[in-house]
C-alpha positions as semicolon CSV with decimal commas, in nm:
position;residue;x (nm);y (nm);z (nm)
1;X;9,145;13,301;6,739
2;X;9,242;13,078;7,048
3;X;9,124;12,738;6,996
4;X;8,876;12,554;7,203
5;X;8,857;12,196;7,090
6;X;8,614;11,914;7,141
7;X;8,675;11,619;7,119
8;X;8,376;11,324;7,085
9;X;8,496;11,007;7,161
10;X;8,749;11,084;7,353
11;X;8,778;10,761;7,527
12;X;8,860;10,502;7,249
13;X;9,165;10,389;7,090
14;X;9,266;10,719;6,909
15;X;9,061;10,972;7,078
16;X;9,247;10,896;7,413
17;X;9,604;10,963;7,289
18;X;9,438;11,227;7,033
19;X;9,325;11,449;7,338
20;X;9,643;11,388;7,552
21;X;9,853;11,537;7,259
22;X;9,565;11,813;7,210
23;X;9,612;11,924;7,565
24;X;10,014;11,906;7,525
25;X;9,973;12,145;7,217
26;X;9,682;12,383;7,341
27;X;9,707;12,364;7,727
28;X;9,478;12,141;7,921
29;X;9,215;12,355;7,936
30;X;9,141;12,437;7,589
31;X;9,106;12,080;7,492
32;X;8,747;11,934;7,633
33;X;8,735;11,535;7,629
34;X;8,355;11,406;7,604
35;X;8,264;11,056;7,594
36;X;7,971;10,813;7,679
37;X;8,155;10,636;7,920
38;X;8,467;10,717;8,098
39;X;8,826;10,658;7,997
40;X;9,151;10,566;8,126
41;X;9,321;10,740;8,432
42;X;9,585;10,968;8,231
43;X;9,266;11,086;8,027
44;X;9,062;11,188;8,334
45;X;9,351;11,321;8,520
46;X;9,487;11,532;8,204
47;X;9,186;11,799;8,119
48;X;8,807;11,905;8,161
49;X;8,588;11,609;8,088
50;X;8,192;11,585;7,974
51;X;7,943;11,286;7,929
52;X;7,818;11,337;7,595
53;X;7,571;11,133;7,396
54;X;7,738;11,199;7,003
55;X;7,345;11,086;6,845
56;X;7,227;11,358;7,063
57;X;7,211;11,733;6,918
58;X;7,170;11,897;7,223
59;X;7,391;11,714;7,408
60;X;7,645;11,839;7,183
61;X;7,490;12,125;7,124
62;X;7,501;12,228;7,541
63;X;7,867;12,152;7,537
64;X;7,942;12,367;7,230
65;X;7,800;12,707;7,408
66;X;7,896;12,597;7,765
67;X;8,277;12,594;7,663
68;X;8,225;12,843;7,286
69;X;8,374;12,547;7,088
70;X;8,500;12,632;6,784
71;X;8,667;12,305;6,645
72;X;8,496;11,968;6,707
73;X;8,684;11,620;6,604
74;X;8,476;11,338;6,579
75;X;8,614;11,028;6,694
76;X;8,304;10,831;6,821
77;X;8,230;10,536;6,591
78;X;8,158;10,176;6,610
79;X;8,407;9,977;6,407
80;X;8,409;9,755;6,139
81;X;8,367;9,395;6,324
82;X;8,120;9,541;6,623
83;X;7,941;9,663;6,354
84;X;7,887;9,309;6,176
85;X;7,721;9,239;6,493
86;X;7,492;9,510;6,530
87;X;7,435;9,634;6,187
88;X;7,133;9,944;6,266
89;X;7,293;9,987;6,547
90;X;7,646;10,120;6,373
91;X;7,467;10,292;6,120
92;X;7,279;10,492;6,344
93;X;7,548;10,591;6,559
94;X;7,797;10,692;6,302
95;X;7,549;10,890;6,084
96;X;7,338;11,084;6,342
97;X;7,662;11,163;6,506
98;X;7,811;11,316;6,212
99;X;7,470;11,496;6,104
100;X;7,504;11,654;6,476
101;X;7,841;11,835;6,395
102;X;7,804;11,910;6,048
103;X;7,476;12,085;6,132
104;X;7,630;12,248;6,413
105;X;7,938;12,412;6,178
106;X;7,628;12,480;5,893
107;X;7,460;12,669;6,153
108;X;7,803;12,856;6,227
109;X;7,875;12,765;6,573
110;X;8,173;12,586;6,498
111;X;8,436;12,689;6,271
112;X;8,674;12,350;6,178
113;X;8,513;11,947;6,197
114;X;8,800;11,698;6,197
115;X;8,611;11,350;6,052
116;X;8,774;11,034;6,030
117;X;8,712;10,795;5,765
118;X;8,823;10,432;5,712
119;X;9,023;10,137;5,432
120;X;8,702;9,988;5,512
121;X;8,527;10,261;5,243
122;X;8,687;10,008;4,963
123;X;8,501;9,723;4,897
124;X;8,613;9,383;4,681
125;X;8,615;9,566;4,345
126;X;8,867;9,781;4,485
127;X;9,222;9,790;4,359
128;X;9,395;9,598;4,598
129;X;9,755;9,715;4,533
130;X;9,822;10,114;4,579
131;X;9,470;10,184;4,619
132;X;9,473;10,515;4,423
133;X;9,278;10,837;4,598
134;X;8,976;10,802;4,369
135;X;8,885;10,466;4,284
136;X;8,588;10,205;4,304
137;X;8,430;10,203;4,614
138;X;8,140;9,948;4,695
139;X;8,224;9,884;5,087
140;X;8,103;9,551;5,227
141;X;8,093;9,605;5,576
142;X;7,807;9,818;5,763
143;X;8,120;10,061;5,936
144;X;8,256;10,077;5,559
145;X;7,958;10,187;5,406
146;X;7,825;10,472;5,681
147;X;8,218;10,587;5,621
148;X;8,174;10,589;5,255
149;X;7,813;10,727;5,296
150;X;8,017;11,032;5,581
151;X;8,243;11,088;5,299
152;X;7,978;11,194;5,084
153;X;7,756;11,419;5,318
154;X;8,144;11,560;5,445
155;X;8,194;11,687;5,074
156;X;7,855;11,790;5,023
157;X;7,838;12,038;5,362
158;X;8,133;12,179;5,225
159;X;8,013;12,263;4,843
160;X;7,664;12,345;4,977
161;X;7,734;12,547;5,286
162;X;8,081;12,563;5,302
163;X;8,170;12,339;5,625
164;X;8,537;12,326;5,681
165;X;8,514;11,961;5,741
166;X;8,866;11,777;5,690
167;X;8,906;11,402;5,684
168;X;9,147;11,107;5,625
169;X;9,099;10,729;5,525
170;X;9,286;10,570;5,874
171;X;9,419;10,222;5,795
172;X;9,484;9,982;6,099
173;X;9,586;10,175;6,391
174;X;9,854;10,023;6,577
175;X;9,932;10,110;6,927
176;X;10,039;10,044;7,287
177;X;9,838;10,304;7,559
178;X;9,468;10,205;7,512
179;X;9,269;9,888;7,392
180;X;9,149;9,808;7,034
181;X;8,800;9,877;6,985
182;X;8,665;9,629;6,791
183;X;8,838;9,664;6,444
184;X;8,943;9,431;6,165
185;X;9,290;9,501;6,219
186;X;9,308;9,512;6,579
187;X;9,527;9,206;6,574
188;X;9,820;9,380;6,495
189;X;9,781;9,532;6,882
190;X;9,700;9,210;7,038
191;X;10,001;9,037;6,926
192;X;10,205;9,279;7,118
193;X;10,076;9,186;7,399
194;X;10,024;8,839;7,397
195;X;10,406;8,859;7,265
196;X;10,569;8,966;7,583
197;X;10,286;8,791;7,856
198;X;10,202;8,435;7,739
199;X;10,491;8,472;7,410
200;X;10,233;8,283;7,174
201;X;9,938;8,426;6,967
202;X;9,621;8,307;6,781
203;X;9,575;8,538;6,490
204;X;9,216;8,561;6,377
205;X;9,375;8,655;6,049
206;X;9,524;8,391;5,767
207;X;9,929;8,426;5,779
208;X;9,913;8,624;5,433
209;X;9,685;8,837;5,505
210;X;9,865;9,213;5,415
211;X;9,680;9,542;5,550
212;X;9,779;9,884;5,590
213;X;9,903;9,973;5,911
214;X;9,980;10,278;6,097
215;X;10,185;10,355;6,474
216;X;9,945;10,590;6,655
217;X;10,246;10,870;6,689
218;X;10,197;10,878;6,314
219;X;9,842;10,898;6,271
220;X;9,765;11,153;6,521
221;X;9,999;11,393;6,384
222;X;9,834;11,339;6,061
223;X;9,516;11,445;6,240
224;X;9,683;11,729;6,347
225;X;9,852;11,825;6,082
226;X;9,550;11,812;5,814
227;X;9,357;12,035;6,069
228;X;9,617;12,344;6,107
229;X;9,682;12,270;5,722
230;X;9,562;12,624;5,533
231;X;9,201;12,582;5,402
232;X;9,356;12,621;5,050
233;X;9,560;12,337;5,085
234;X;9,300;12,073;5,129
235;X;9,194;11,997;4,771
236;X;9,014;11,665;4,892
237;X;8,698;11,743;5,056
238;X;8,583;11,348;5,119
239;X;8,851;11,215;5,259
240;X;9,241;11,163;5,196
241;X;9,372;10,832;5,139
242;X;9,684;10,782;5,422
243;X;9,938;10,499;5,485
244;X;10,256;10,418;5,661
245;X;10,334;10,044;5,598
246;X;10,179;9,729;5,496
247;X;10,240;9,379;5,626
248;X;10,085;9,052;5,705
249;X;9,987;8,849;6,065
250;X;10,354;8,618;5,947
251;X;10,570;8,927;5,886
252;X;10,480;9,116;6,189
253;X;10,537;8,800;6,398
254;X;10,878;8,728;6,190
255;X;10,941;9,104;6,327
256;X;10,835;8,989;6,655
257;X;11,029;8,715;6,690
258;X;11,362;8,933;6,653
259;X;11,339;9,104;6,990
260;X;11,099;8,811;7,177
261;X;11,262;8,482;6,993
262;X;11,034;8,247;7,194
263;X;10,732;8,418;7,024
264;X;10,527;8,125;6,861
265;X;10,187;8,197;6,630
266;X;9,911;8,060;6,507
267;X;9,603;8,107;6,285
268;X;9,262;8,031;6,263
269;X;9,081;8,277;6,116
270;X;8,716;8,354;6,213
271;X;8,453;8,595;6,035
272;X;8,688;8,937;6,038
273;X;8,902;8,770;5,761
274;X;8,591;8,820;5,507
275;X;8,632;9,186;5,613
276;X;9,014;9,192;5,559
277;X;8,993;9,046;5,212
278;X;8,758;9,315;5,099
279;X;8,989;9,591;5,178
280;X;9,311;9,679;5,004
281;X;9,661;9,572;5,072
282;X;9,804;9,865;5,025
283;X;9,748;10,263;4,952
284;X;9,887;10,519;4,734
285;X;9,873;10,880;4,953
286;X;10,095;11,084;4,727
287;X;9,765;11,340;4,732
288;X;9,803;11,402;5,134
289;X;10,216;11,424;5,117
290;X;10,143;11,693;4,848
291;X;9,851;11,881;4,935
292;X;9,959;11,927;5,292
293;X;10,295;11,749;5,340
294;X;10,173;11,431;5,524
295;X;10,505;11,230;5,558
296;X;10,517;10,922;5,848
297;X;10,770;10,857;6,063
298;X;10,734;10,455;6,162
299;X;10,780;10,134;6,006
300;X;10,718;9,785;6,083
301;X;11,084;9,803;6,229
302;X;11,064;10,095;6,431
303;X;10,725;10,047;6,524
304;X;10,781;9,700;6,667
305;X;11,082;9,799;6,864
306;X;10,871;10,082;7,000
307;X;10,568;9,912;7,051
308;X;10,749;9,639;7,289
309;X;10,959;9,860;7,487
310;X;10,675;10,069;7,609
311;X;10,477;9,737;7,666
312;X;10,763;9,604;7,881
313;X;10,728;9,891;8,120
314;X;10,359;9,883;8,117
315;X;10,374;9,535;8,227
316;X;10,678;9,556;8,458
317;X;10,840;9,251;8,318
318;X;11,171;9,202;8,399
């Protein structure tokens, strides 16, 4: 069956370079980008694009029959520190948008949901070191718990009904095209920046601070590669645990410092460092490299070197 993706949330930090690989895969036209708003020029320019309201069924619903989806990934959420701010608000969102596609594959419309979950599902009584696939999980954070919460209705459509509904735990996303959107870890995309234009950063993060990280080549073909896995294959039906790396706000600007030695930090952490010390500091995902062969390509060294070179060109410095 040729596929005919949708993808909700097409606009943010991952759904933007998500859909541009999509279309490089698929061809442009079997890859339709929906979001609220509009995104960045390369996104509008590269494919068919719909307004889409992901709380509304029949928005969805309209776009499913218009183009005969048959794969949906949902990548509309609102993150862990927006969410702090407007607590209903996130729930309601990333619930009712979820209900909307699950419903839509239990009514069989669509055939595959890609789902993403979050670190943020762990709470304080996690294990902090190698977070093992099952584990405690008491989230403290509004986006953590509605993930956790996802997790649960994911596995549930599939036992009950028998949703093909795939899914991975994303740790901090790290990367260079499009903005952060409003995550704990969305320091570790800022620094870049600030790096090569003013060459000093405030990290809202203390210095020790380790998180898992991920460069956004590796997490998307993770995305990818869990969704053209064989049905068999996926023996997690919540949601896999994934990692790459793990570092702190000082050994990321340590790395920094190597290519951009006039790079200077400092910290003063406000109330996203709470969130960061509830969630683990690293995570053991020996279940996705043998279920389906996840395997990442980028560390903190390759990443960083990668990371400032294509911010260089963006900005033009010379």
């Amino acid at each position: 069956m040729k596929k005919s993706i949708l993808i909700i949330g097409a606009c943010g930090q991952i759904g933007t370079e998500l859909t541009l690989k999509l279309r490089e895969i698929n061809g442009k036209n079997s890859v339709i980008a929906s979001d609220i708003r509009e995104g960045n020029k390369e996104l509008m320019k590269s494919g068919p694009f719909e307004f889409i309201n992901a709380m509304d069924y029949n928005s969805i619903s309209n776009i499913v029959d218009k183009y005969a989806i048959n794969e949906i990934y949902l990548m509309a959420a609102m993150l862990s520190a927006t969410g702090e701010k407007f607590p209903e608000k996130a729930w309601e969102l990333n619930m009712d948008s979820l209900f909307n596609v699950l419903n839509l594959a239990k009514e069989g419309r669509v055939k595959k949901i890609f789902w993403p979950s979050s670190i943020a599902v762990f709470g304080p009584t996690t294990p902090k070191e190698n977070t093992p696939q099952e584990t405690i999980m008491e989230p403290s954070t509004v986006y953590g718990i509605s993930k956790q919460t996802g997790e649960r209705w994911c596995e549930y459509y599939f036992n009950k009904y028998g949703v093909d509904v795939r899914s991975i735990r994303y740790p901090g996303i790290i990367s260079w095209k499009a903005n952060p959107g409003g995550g704990t870890t969305d320091y570790a995309v800022e620094i870049y920046h600030k790096a090569l234009l003013i060459g000093k950063y405030k990290s809202f993060l203390k210095k020790e601070t380790k998180l898992p990280m991920m460069y956004m080549d590796d997490a998307i073909d993770a995305t990818i590669q869990i969704m053209d896995a064989e049905p068999e294959t996926i023996k997690v039906r919540s949601s896999y645990n994934l990692s790459a790396m793990s570092f702190s706000p000082e050994e990321l600007a340590l790395e920094i410092k190597k290519i951009v030695p006039e790079f200077t930090i400092k910290y003063k952490e406000d109330f996203r460092q709470s969130i960061a010390d509830s969630w683990p500091k690293s995570i053991d995902d020996s279940s996705a490299r043998k279920d389906w062969g996840w395997n990442h390509k980028y560390d903190i060294v390759k990443m960083s070197e990668k990371m400032l070179n294509n911010l260089h060109s963006k900005y033009k410095i010379l």
